[in-house]
C-alpha positions in Angstrom: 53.2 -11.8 -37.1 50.8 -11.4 -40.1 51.6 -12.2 -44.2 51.8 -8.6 -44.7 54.7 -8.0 -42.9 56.4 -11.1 -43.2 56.1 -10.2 -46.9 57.9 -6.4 -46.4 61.7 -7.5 -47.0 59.8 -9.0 -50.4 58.5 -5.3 -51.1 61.5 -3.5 -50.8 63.2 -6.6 -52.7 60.8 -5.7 -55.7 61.3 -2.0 -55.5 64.6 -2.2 -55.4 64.3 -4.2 -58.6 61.9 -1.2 -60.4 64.9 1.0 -59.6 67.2 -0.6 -61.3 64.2 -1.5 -64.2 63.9 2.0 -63.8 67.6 3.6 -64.4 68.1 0.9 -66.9 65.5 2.3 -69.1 66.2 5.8 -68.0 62.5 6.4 -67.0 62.0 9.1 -63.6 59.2 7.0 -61.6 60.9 7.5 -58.3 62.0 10.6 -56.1 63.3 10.1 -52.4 60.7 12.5 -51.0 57.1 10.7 -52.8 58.9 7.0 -51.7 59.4 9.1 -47.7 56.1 9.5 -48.0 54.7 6.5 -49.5 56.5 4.4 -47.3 55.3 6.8 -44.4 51.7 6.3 -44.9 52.4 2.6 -45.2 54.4 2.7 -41.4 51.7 4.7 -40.2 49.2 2.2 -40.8 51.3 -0.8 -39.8 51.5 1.2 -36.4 48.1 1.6 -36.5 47.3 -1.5 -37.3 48.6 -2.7 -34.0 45.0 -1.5 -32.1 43.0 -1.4 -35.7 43.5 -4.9 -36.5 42.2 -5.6 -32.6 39.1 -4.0 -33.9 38.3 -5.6 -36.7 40.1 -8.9 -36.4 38.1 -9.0 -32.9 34.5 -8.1 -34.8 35.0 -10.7 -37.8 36.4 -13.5 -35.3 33.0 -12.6 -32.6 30.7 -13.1 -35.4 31.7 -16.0 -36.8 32.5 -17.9 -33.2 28.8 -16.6 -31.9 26.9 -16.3 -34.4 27.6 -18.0 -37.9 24.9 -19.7 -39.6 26.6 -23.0 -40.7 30.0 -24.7 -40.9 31.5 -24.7 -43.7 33.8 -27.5 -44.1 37.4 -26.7 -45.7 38.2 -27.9 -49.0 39.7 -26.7 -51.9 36.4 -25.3 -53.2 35.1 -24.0 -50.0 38.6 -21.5 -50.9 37.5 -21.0 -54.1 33.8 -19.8 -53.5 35.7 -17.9 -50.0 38.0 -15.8 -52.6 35.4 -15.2 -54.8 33.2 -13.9 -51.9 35.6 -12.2 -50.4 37.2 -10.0 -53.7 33.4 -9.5 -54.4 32.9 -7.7 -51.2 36.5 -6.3 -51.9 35.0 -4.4 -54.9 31.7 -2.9 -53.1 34.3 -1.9 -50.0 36.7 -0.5 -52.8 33.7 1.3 -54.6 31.7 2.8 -51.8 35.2 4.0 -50.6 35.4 6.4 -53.4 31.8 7.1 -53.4 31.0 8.0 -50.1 32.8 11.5 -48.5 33.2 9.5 -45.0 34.9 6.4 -46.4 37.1 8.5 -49.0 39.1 10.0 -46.3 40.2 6.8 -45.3 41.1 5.6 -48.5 42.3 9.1 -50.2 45.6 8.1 -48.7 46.4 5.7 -50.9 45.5 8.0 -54.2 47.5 11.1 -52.9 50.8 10.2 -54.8 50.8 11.8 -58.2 53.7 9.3 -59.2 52.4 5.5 -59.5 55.6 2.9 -58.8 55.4 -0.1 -56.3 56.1 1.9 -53.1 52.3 3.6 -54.0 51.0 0.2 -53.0 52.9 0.9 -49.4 50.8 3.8 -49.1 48.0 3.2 -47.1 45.1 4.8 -44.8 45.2 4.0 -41.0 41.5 4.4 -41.2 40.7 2.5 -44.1 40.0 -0.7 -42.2 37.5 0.6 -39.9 35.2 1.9 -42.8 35.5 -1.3 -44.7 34.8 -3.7 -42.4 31.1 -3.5 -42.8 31.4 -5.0 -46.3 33.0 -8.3 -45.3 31.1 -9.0 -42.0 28.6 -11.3 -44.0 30.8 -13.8 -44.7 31.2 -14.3 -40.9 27.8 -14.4 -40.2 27.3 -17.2 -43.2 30.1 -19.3 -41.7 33.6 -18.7 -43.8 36.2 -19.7 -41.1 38.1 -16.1 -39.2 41.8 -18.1 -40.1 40.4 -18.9 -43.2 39.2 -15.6 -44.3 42.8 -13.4 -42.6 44.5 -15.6 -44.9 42.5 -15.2 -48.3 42.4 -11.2 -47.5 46.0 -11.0 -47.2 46.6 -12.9 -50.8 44.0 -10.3 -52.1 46.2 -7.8 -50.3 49.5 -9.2 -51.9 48.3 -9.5 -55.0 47.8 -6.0 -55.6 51.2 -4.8 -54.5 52.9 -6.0 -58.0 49.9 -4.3 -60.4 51.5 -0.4 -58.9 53.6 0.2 -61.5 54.4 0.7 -65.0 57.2 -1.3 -65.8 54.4 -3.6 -67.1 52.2 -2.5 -70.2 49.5 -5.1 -71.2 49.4 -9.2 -70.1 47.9 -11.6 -72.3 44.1 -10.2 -73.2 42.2 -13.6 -71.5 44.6 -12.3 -67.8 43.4 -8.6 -68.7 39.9 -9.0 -69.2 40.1 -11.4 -65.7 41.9 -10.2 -63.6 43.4 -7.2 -62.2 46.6 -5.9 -63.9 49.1 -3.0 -63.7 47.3 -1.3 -67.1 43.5 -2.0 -65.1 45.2 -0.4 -62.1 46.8 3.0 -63.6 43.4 4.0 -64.6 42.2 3.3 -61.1 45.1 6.3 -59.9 44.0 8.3 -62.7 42.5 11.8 -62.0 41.9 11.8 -66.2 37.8 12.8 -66.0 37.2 9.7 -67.5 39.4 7.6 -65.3 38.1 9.1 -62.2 36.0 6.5 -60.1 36.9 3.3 -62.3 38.4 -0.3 -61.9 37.5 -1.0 -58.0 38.6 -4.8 -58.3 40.5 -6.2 -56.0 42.1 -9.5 -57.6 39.5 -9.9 -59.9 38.6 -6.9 -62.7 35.3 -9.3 -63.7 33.3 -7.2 -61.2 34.3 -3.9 -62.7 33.0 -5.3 -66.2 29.9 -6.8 -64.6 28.6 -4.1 -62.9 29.6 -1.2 -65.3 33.1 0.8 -63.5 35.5 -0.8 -66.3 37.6 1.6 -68.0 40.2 0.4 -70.4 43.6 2.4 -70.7 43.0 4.4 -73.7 45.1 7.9 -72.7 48.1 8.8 -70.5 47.1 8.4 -66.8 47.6 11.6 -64.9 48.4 10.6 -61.1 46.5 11.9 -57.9 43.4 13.1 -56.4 42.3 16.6 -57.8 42.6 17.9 -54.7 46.3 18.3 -54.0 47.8 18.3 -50.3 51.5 19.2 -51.5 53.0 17.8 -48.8 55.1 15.0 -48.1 54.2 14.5 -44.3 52.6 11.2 -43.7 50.8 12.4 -40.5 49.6 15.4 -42.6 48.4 13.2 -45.2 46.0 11.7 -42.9 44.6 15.1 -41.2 44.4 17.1 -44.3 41.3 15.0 -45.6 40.0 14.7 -42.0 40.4 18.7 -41.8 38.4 19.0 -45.2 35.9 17.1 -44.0 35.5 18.9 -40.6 35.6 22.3 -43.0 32.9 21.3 -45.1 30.5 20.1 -42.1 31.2 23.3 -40.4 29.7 25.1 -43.5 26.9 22.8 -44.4 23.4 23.3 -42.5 23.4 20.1 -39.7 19.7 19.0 -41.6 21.9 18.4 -44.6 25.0 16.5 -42.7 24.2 13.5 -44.5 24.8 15.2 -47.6 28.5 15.9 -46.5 29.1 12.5 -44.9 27.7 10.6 -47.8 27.4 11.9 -50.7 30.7 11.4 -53.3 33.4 13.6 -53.1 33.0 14.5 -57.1 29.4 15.3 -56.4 30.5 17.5 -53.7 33.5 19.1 -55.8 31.5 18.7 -58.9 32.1 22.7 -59.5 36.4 22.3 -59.2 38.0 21.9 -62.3 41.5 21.3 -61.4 42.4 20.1 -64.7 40.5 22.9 -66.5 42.7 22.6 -70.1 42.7 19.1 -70.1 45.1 16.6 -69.6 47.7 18.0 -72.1 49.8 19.0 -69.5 50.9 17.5 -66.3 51.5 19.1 -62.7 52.8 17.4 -60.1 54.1 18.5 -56.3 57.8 18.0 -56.4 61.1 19.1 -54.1 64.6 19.7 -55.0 66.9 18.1 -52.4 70.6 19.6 -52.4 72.9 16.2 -52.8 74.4 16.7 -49.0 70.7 17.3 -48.0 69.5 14.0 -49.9 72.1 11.8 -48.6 71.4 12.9 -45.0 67.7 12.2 -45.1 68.1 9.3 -47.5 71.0 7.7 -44.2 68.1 8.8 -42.0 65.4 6.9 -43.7 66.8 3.5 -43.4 67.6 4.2 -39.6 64.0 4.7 -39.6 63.1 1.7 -41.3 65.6 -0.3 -39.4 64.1 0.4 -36.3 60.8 -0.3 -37.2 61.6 -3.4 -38.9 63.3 -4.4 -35.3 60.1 -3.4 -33.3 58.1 -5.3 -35.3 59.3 -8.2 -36.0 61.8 -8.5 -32.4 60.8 -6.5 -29.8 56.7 -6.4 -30.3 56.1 -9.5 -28.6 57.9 -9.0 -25.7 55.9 -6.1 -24.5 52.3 -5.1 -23.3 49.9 -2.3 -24.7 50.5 0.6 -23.2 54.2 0.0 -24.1 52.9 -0.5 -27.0 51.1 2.3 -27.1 54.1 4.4 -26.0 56.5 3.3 -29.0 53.2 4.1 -31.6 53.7 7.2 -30.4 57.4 8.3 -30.2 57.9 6.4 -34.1 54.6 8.5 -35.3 56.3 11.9 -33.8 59.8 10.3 -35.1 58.1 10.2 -38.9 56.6 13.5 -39.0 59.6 15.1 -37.6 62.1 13.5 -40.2 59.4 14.6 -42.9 60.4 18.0 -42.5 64.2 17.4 -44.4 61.9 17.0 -47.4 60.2 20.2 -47.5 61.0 23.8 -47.1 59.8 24.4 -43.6 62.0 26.3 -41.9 64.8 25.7 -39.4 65.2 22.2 -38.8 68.2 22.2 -36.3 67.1 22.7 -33.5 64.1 20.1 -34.4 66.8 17.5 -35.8 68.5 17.7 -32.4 65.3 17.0 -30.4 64.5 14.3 -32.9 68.1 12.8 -32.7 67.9 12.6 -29.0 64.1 11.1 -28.8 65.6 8.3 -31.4 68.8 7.7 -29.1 66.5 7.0 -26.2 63.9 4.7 -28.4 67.8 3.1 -29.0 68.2 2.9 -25.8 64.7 1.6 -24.6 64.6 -1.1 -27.5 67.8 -2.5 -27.2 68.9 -2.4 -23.4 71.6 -0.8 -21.3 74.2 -3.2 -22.6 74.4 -1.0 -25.8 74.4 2.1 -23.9 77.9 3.4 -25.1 77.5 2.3 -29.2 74.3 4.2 -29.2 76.0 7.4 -27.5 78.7 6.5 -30.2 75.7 6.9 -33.2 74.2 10.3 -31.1 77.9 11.6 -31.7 78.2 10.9 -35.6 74.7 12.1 -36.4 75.2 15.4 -34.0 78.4 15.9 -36.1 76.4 15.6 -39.5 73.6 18.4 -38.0 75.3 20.9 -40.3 74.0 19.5 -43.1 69.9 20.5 -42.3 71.1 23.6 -40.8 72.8 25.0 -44.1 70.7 23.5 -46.7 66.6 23.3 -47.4 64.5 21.9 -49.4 62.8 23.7 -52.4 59.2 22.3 -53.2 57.5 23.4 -55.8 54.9 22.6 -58.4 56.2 21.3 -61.8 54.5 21.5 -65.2 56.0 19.1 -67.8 53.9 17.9 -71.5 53.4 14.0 -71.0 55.4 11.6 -72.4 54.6 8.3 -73.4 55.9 5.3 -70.7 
């Protein structure tokens, strides 16, 4: 079990909290279809994870066992000069992310949300790993201990779950112009012109300032990528920049492939505007829910997340890899199934029964014959509730609102 998920009943602990920051001050950050698919792309990388992390885990760990230079010994500085090394290579990993066309469909993921609360820091590429890894390989190869190193990368990682949101406006100027903070952060989402391409830090925003990406928050930060998927699939928010990509090779001459693969994306979109009257006015992807509608998929959410929690914290180490493999696949087909009560896509009965079924028998497979009759019990109840997608849908549609002030 890594920090990361030991640290996810914290996660929902704090955005639970924002909620209630949030209805206190009676500010609209939050809607039950972006969280769905926040929380969607963040599953979908955990899942992934479980054969990523084999990868690159596996790489770092070879390196350093076959072929580091020196030993480092560990001390309390040897951590120091590790973090800094390792949010240093965070930055270059972050930057080259967003300015090369092959890494950014890894990491657009995480940018697609055009709202910016702490479930945005759930959302995450499967993919990003693999094209980052490069960046932090030379740490192995100069010696900085594989335990050492998982552990400092996941406190990087932590750290920047708390700076997604806007419940905090500015910390003390010496933390701001150090470190990485909520107000650094919201420019970094920003698809503002000026914002685009800015604040890469990790931890740390001293590299930002050093090497000439700082952008201070001087304007209301519009949310998103310019290229909007409006969707709230999770699976579709992976393929849709993988499709792009695929699109844009097919039309580009293979002597200039190297163009489309690395190159930045706002060099090759350079002639979009999507925000051609300026940021006066805000769009965002939204869906209207009908109250029986939003309490059924809301119900069906936490089932969701219950069982996931349960597989990976109970039931993942008791079984091999291709069982593994098996239950990657029936919760991936599981999420972008129950992403369809959030959008207007048609019937969804007859889909809500085959889902219902395929999540009785993951029931059934996770928890044993002993609990055969409560879980026919649960198919019964939720078969009863079917009504519910079958008479009402989901309306999405784009909204255009004047900005308001946090």
């Amino acid at each position: 079990m890594n920090i990361i998920q030991l640290a996810i009943p914290l996660f929902f602990l704090l955005i639970f909290l924002e909620l209630v920051w949030a209805f206190y001050k009676n500010k609209k950050i939050y809607t039950l279809s972006d969280a769905f698919a926040n929380i969607g792309c963040g599953i979908t990388e955990q899942l992934s994870g479980l054969v990523v992390n084999v990868i690159t885990v596996g790489t770092y760990s070879w390196i350093y066992h076959n072929w580091s230079l020196i030993n480092l010994p560990d001390s309390g500085f040897y951590l120091f000069i590790l973090f800094l090394c390792l949010d240093f290579s965070y930055y270059w990993a972050h930057r080259m992310s967003h300015q090369i066309n092959l890494f950014w469909i890894g990491h657009s993921i995480h940018h697609q949300s055009e709202s910016y609360n702490l479930s945005v820091a759930l959302r995450q590429g499967a993919l990003q790993k693999l094209f980052t890894l490069p960046f932090f390989l030379w740490m192995a190869f100069i010696g900085f201990n594989d335990t050492w190193f998982l552990f400092i990368y996941a406190l990087n990682t932590l750290y920047q779950f708390w700076i997604h949101t806007e419940s905090i406006r500015t910390l003390p100027k010496w933390f701001e112009f150090v470190f990485n903070t909520p107000s650094h952060h919201r420019v970094h989402h920003g698809r503002n012109p000026q914002y685009i391409d800015k604040n890469h830090g990790g931890s740390l925003i001293i590299w930002d300032r050093i090497f000439g990406t700082f952008e201070a928050e001087n304007e209301i930060v519009i949310y998103g990528i310019t290229s909007r998927i409006s969707t709230w699939n999770p699976l579709l928010a992976h393929w849709i920049p993988v499709r792009d990509l695929i699109r844009l090779l097919r039309q580009t001459p293979f002597t200039k492939w190297h163009l489309a693969l690395f190159y930045s994306p706002s060099w090759l979109h350079r002639n979009e505007h999507s925000l051609k009257n300026g940021v006066g006015l805000k769009s965002e992807f939204k869906s209207f829910l009908p109250t029986p509608l939003l309490i059924y998929a809301l119900v069906h959410f936490v089932i969701f997340i219950g069982t996931i929690s349960f597989f990976l914290f109970v039931s993942l180490k008791n079984i091999g890899f291709l069982h593994m493999a098996g239950f990657v696949l029936v919760f991936l087909i599981q999420l972008g199934l129950l992403a369809r009560l959030f959008e207007n896509s048609g019937s969804k009965f007859f889909v809500e029964i085959f889902r219902l079924v395929l999540l009785a028998m993951l029931f059934y497979v996770i928890l044993g014959h002993g609990y055969l009759s409560g879980i026919l019990v649960f198919l019964s109840i939720q078969l009863f509730f079917l009504w519910v997608p079958f008479k009402y849908r989901a309306q999405s549609f784009i909204s255009h609102q004047a900005n308001a002030l946090y």
